[in-house]
VMD Tcl script that draws the C-alpha trace (Angstrom):
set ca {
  {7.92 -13.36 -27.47}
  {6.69 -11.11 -24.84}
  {4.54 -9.00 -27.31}
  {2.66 -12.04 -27.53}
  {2.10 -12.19 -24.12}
  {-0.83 -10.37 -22.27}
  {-1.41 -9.83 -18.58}
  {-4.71 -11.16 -18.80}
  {-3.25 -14.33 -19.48}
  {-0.68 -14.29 -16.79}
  {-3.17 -13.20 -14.02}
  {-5.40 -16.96 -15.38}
  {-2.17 -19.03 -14.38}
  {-1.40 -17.04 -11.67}
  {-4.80 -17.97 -10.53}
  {-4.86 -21.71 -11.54}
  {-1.29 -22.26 -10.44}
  {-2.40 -21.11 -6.85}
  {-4.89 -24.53 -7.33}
  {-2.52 -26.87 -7.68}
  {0.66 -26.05 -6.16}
  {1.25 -26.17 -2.67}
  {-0.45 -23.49 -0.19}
  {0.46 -24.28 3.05}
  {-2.13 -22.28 4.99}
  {-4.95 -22.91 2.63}
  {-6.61 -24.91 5.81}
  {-5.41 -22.82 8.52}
  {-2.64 -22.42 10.67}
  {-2.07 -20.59 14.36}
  {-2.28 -17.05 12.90}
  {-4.64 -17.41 10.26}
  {-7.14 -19.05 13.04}
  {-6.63 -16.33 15.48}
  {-8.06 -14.30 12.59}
  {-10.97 -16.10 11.48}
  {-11.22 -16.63 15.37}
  {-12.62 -12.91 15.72}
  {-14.25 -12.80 12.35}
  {-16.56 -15.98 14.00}
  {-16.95 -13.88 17.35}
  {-18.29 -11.00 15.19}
  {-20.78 -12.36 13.27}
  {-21.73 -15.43 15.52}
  {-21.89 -13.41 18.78}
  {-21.77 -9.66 18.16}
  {-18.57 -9.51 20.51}
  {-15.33 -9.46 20.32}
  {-13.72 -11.93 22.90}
  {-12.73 -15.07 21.48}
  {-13.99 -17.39 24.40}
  {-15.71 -20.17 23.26}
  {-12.72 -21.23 20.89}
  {-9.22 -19.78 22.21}
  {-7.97 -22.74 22.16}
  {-8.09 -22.81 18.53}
  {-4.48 -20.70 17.95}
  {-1.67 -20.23 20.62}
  {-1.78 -16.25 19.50}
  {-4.13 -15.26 21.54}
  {-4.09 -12.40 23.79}
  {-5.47 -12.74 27.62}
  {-6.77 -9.46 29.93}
  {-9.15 -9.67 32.75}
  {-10.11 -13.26 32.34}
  {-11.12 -13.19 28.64}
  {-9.39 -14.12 25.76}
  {-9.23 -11.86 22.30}
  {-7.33 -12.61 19.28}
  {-3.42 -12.19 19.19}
  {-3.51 -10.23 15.44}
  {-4.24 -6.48 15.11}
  {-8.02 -6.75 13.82}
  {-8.37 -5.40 10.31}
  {-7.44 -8.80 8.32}
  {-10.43 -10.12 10.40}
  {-13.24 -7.30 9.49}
  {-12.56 -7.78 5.84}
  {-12.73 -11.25 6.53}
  {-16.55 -11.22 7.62}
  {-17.81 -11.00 4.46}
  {-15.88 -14.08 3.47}
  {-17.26 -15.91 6.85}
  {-20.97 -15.12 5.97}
  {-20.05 -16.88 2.42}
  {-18.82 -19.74 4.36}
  {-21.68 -19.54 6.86}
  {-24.18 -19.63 4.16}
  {-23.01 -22.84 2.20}
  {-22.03 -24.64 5.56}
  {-25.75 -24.12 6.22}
  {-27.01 -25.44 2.74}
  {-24.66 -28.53 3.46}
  {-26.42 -31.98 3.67}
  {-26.16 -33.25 7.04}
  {-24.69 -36.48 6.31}
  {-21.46 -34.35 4.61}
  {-21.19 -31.87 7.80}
  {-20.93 -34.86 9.60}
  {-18.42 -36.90 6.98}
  {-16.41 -33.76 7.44}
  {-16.60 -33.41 11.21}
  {-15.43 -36.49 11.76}
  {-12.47 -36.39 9.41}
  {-10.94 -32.96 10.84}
  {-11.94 -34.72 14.37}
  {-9.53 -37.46 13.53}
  {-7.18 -34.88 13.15}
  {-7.34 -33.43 16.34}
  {-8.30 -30.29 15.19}
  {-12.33 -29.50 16.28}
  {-11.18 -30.83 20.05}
  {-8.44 -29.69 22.00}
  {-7.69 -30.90 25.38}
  {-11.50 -32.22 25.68}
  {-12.91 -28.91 24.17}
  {-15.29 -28.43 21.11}
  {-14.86 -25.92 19.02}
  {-18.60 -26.04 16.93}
  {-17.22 -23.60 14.35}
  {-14.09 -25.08 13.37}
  {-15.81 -26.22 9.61}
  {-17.05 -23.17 8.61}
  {-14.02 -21.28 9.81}
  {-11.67 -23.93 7.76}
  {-13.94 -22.50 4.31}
  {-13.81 -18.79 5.55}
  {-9.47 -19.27 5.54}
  {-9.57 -21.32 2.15}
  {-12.18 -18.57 1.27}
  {-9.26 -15.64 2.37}
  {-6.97 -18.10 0.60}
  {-8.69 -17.56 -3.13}
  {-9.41 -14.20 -2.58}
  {-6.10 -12.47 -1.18}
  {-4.31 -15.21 -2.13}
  {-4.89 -16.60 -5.79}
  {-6.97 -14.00 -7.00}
  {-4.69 -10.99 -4.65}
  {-1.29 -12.88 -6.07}
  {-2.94 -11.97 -9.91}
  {-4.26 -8.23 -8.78}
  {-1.00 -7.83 -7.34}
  {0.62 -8.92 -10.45}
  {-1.23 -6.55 -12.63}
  {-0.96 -3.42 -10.06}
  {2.87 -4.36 -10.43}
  {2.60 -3.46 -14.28}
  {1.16 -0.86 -14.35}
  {3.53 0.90 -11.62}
  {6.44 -0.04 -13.83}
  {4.67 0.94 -17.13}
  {4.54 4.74 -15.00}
  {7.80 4.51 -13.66}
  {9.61 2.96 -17.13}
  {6.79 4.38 -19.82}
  {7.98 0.73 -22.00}
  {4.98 -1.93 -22.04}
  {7.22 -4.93 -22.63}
  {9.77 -4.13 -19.30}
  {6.26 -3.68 -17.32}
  {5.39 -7.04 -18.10}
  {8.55 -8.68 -17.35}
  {8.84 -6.29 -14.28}
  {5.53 -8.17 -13.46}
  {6.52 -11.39 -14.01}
  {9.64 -11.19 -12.02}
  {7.81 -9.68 -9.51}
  {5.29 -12.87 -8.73}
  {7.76 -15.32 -9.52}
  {11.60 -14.89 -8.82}
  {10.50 -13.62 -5.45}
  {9.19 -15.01 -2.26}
  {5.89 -13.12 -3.41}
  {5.49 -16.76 -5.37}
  {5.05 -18.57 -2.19}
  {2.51 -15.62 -0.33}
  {0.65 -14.88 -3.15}
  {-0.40 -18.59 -2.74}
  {-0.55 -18.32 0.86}
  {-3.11 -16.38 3.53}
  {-1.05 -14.26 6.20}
  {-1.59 -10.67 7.17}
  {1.69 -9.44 5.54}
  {0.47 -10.47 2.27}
  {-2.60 -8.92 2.89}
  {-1.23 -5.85 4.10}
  {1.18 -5.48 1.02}
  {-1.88 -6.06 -1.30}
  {-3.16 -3.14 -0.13}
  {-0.10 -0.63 0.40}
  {0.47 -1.85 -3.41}
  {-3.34 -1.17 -4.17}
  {-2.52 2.56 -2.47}
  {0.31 3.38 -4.32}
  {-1.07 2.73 -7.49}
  {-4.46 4.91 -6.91}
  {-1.93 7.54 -4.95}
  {1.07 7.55 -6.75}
  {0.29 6.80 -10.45}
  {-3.50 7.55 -11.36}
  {-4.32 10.78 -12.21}
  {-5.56 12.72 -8.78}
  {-8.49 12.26 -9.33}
  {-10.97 12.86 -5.92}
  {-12.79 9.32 -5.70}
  {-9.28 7.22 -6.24}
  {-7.23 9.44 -3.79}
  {-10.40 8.85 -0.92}
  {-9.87 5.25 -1.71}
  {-6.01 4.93 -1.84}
  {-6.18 6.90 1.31}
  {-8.04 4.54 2.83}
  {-6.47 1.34 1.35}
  {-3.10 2.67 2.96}
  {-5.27 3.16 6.49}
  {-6.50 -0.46 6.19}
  {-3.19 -1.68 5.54}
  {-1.81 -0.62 8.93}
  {-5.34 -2.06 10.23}
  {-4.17 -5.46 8.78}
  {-0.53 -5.48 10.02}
  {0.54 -2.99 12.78}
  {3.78 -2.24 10.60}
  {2.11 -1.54 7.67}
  {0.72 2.20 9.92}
  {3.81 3.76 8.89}
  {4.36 2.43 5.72}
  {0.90 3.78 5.02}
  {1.90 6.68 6.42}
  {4.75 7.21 4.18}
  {2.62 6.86 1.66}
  {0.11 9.22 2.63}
  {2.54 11.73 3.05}
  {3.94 11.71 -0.09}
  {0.70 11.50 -1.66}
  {-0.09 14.95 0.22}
  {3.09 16.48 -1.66}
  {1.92 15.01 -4.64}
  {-1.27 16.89 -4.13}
  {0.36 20.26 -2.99}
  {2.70 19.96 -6.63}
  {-0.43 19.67 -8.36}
  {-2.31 23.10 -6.59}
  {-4.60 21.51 -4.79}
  {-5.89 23.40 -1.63}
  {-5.06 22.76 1.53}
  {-8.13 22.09 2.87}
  {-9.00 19.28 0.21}
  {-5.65 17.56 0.81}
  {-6.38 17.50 4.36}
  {-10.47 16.04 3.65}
  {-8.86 12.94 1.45}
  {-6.49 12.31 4.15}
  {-9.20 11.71 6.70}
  {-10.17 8.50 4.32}
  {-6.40 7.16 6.15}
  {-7.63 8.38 9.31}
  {-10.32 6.55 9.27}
  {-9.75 2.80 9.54}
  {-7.08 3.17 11.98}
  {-9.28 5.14 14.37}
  {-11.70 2.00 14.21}
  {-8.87 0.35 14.91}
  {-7.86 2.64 18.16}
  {-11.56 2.21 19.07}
  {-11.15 -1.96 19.10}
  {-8.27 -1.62 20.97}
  {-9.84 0.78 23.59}
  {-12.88 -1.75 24.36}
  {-10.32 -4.67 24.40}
  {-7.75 -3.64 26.06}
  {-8.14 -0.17 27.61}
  {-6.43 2.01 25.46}
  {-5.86 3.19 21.66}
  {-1.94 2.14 21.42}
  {-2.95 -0.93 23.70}
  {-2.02 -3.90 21.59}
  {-2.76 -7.36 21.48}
  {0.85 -8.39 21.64}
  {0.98 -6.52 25.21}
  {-1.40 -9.16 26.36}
  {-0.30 -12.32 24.42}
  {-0.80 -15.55 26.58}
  {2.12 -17.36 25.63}
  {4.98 -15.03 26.58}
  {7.36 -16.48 24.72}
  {6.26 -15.69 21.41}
  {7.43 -13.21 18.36}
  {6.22 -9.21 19.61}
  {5.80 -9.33 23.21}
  {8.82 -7.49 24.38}
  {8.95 -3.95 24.14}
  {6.49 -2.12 21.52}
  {5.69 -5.28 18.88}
  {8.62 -6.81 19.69}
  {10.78 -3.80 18.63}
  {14.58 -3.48 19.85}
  {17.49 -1.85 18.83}
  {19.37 -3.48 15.29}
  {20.65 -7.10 16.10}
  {23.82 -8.00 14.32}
  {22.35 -11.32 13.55}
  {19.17 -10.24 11.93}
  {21.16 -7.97 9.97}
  {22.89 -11.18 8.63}
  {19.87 -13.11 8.71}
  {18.35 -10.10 6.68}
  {21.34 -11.00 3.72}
  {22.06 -14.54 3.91}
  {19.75 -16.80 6.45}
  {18.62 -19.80 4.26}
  {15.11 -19.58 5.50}
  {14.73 -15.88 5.08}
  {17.60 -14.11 3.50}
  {17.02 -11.30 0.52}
  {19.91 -12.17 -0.74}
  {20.09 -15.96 -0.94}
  {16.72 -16.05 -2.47}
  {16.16 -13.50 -4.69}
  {19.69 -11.50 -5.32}
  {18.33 -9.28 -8.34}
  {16.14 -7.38 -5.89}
  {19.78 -5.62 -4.47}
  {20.29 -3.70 -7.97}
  {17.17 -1.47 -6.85}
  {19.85 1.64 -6.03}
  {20.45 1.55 -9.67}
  {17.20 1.73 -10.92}
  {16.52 4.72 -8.48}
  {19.81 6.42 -9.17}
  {19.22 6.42 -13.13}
  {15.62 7.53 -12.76}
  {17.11 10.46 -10.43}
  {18.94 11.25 -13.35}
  {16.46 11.52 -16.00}
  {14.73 13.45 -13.72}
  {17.86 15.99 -13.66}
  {18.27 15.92 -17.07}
  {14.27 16.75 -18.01}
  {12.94 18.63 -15.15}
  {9.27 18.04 -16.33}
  {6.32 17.11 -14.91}
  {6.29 13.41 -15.86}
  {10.05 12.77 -14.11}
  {8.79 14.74 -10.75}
  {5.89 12.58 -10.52}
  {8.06 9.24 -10.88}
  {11.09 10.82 -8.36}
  {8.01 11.13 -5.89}
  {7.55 7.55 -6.12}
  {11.45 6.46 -6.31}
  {11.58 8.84 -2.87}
  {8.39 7.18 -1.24}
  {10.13 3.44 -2.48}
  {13.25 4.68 -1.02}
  {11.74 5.42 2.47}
  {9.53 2.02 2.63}
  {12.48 0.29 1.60}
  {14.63 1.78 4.72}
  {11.72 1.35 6.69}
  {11.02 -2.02 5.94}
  {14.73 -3.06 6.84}
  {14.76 -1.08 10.08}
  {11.94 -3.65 11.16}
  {13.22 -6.70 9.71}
  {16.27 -6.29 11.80}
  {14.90 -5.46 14.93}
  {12.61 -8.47 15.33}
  {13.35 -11.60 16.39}
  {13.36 -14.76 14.43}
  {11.17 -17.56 15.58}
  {12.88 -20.87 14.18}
  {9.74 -23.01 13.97}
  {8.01 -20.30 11.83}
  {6.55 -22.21 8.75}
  {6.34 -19.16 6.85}
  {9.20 -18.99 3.97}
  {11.28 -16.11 3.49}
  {11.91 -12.63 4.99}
  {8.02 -12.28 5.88}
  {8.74 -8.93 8.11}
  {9.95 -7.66 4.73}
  {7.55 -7.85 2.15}
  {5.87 -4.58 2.01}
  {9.49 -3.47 0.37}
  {9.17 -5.86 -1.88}
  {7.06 -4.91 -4.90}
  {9.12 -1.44 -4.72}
  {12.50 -3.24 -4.75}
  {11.16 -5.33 -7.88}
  {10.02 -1.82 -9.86}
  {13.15 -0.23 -9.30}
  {15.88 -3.45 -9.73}
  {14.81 -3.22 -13.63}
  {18.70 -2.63 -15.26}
  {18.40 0.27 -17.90}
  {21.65 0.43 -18.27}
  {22.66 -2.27 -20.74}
  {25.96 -3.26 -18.54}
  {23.47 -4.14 -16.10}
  {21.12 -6.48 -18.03}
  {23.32 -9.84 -18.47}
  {24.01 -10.10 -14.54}
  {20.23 -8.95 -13.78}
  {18.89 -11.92 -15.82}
  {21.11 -14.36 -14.34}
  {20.45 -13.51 -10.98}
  {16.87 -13.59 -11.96}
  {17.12 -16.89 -13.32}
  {18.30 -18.11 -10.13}
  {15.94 -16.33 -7.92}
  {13.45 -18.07 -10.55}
  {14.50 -21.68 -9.46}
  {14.70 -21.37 -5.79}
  {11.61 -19.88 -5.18}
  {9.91 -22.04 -7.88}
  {11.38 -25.51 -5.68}
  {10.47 -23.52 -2.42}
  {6.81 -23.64 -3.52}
  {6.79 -27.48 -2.90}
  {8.92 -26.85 -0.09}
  {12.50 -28.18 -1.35}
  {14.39 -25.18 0.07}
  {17.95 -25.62 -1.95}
  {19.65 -23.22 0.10}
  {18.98 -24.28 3.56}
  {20.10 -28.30 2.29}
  {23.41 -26.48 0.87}
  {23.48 -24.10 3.95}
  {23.46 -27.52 6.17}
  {25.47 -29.47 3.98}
  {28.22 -26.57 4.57}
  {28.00 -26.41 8.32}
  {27.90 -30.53 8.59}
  {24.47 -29.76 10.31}
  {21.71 -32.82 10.02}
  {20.66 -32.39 6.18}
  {17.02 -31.67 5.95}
  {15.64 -34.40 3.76}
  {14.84 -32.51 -0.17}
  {11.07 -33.80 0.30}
  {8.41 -32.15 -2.06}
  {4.60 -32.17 -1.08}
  {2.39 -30.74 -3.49}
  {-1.93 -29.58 -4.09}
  {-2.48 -29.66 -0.55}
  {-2.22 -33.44 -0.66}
  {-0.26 -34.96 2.58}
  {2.06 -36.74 0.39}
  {5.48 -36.52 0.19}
  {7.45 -37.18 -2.67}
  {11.36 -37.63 -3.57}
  {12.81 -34.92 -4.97}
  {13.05 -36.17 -8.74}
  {9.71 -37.11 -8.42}
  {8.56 -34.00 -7.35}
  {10.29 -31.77 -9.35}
  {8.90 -33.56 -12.32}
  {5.58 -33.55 -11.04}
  {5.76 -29.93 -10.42}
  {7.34 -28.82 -13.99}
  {4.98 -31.78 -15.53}
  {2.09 -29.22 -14.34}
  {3.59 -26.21 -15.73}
  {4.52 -27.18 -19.01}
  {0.58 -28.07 -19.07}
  {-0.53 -24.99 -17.77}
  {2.10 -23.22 -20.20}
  {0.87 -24.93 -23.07}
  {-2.77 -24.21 -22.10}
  {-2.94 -20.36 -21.68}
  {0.15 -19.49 -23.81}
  {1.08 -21.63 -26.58}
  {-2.28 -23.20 -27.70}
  {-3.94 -19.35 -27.92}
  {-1.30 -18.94 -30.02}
  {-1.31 -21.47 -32.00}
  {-5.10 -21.21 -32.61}
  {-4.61 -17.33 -33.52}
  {-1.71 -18.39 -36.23}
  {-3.95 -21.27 -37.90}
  {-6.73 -18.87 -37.99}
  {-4.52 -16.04 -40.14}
}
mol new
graphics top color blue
foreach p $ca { graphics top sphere $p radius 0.5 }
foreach p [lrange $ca 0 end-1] q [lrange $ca 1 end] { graphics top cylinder $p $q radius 0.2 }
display resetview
């Protein structure tokens, strides 16, 4: 079955399933408008002050009497492009459908906001559904494919890339921000876009200058993401030491990381007075996720550690178990590499060590941030660069291992498939436990405000992929069998 199975063909429904099931940021939401909110300041006013509209998003950050957006700034300079594209077809708009348009979002409160206009609000709405299809449908397939061909280095077997691939974008939460637009998912996009060109292509000069500076833009995107890109860089540097390049050379492609976080340094100088001067230092609304001590940073709390494991809205282990057999994937490729010595098994320990750290990393930070409980985001979102490195090393090759992997697979495969039309099973069990007030098992789907019972729903929703199935899988088949 899977030979017949391309990626090509999995990156089209990853694309078209991002249409029609549910993206719940597709038309903004209080992050993804404080970063459209600067992208608009940019290329409307030169400047980068939010004024005219901060009352689009409470994160927004407040010094000396003007207001600047609450999110580190890189998701917002790729995002100009984007905003121009929107710009350009609001302009080309018939009048009669601006206004049609106007006053439906009006009705919705969201152009005015305690008596203020904000004139941009329609174009900015297309620039996020714009970020939406780009790092979002079309990122969720990219990703997908980058995934593959990781675990085709790492494994050297075609058909476990693919289903490393598969699993990857849908028995995780990756399923739900692959369909989504938030800065994490942007931000992984890229670290996974670095350690393909770092990591796994040949090192070659032009794809080291640009994984360099993917893993730069990264930490541009999502303040985080600086020293998992920084990881990365490093052990890209060994990588190029093994290989005999010169010092000098290693230290010229690692400028291309430099880079975009010294633009970054620079933004934060003219906003707020100083390179490691954040946003979050000067968020307005002090009550919010990063404003105590450095991003919100403290020592471990016992109950994100638990919350890391078993927290119905967010827990690795509740929603996607498999992920936890990673140590065995690392430990057997630690082995080969024991057993062979060669080239080929030092170049895939470098990556199992550079997983390994992001991995450690990634927890560190998960568990010593708060939780906010009215987040809409689903699952452990302060987690997700570890993700994709998880997946690639959870693949069982020892053959004890493969029953249990492909049940807990399975299961990851349901609960993040009913998550994506928001019927979170394990928070209703979770409450049903505790005797808490039972969330109602509601399922809204293709961005329509309609909600549906459960049954109704779920049929809907499996209705649609049995169609898309049938469309991009089965019928190529079939037509490829009658034509033999």
């Amino acid at each position: 079955m899977w030979r017949k199975i391309n990626t090509a063909q999995v990156m089209i429904y990853i694309v078209l399933s991002g249409f029609l099931f549910r993206s719940p940021t597709l038309y903004g939401g209080n992050m993804q408008n404080a970063v459209i909110d600067l992208t608009t300041s940019i290329v409307e006013f030169g400047r980068f002050d939010i004024n005219p509209y901060y009352f689009n998003s409470p994160d927004i950050a407040l010094k000396d009497g003007n207001y600047y957006s609450g999110m580190a700034p890189g998701s917002s300079i790729v995002a100009i492009p984007l905003y121009v594209i929107a710009k350009a077809i609001w302009s080309i708009t018939p009048n009669s459908i601006q206004q049609r348009i106007d006053r439906k979002v009006e009705g919705k409160g969201l152009i005015t906001y305690s008596s203020k206009v904000n004139p941009y609000y329609s174009r900015q709405t297309l620039a996020s559904a714009l970020m939406s299809l780009v790092f979002g449908y079309l990122g969720g397939a990219l990703a997908f494919w980058l995934v593959t061909r990781i675990a085709l280095f790492v494994s050297g077997d075609k058909i476990i890339a693919l289903q490393t691939g598969i699993v990857y974008c849908f028995a995780t939460v990756m399923i739900f921000y692959h369909n989504s637009y938030y800065t994490q998912s942007i931000a992984t996009l890229f670290l996974l876009i670095a350690a393909y060109l770092l990591l796994v292509k040949p090192p070659q000069i032009l794809s080291l200058i640009c994984g360099m500076f993917f893993s730069g833009l990264s930490g541009t995107i999502d303040y985080p993401f600086l020293v998992y890109g920084g990881i990365l860089t490093s052990f890209a540097m060994i990588r190029l030491w093994r290989n005999g390049q010169q010092g000098g050379r290693i230290i010229a492609v690692a400028i291309a990381y430099i880079m975009p976080v010294l633009a970054m340094f620079a933004y934060h100088w003219a906003c707020f007075g100083g390179p490691l001067k954040t946003p979050y230092g000067y968020r307005a609304a002090q009550n919010i996720l990063h404003t105590k001590g450095f991003l919100g940073i403290s020592l471990f709390r016992p109950d994100r550690i638990f919350a890391f494991f078993f927290n119905p809205y967010e827990g690795s282990l509740t929603l996607m178990p498999f992920l936890f057999l990673f140590p065995f994937g690392a430990w057997f490729i630690y082995k080969k590499y024991r057993q062979e010595r060669n080239y080929e098994s030092e170049e895939r320990l470098i990556f199992v060590l550079c997983s390994m750290s992001i991995i450690f990393l990634a927890f560190c930070y998960f568990v010593s941030v708060p939780w906010i409980s009215y987040m809409t985001a689903y699952g452990p979102r302060f987690f997700l660069a570890a993700i994709p490195f998880m997946t690639i090393l959870a693949y069982p090759y020892d053959q004890r291992l493969r029953i249990p992997f492909w049940i807990l697979v399975g299961y990851s495969l349901i609960v993040n498939q009913l998550n994506m039309v928001t019927l979170n099973l394990p928070k209703y069990i979770y409450e049903s436990v505790t005797q808490q007030p039972v969330s109602p098992l509601s399922v809204m789907l293709f961005q329509v405000k309609k909600t549906f019972p459960p049954l109704t729903g779920i049929t809907i929703l499996f209705t649609l992929q049995i169609i898309l199935i049938t469309a991009i899988f089965i019928m190529p088949a079939m037509l490829r069998k009658k034509q033999k």
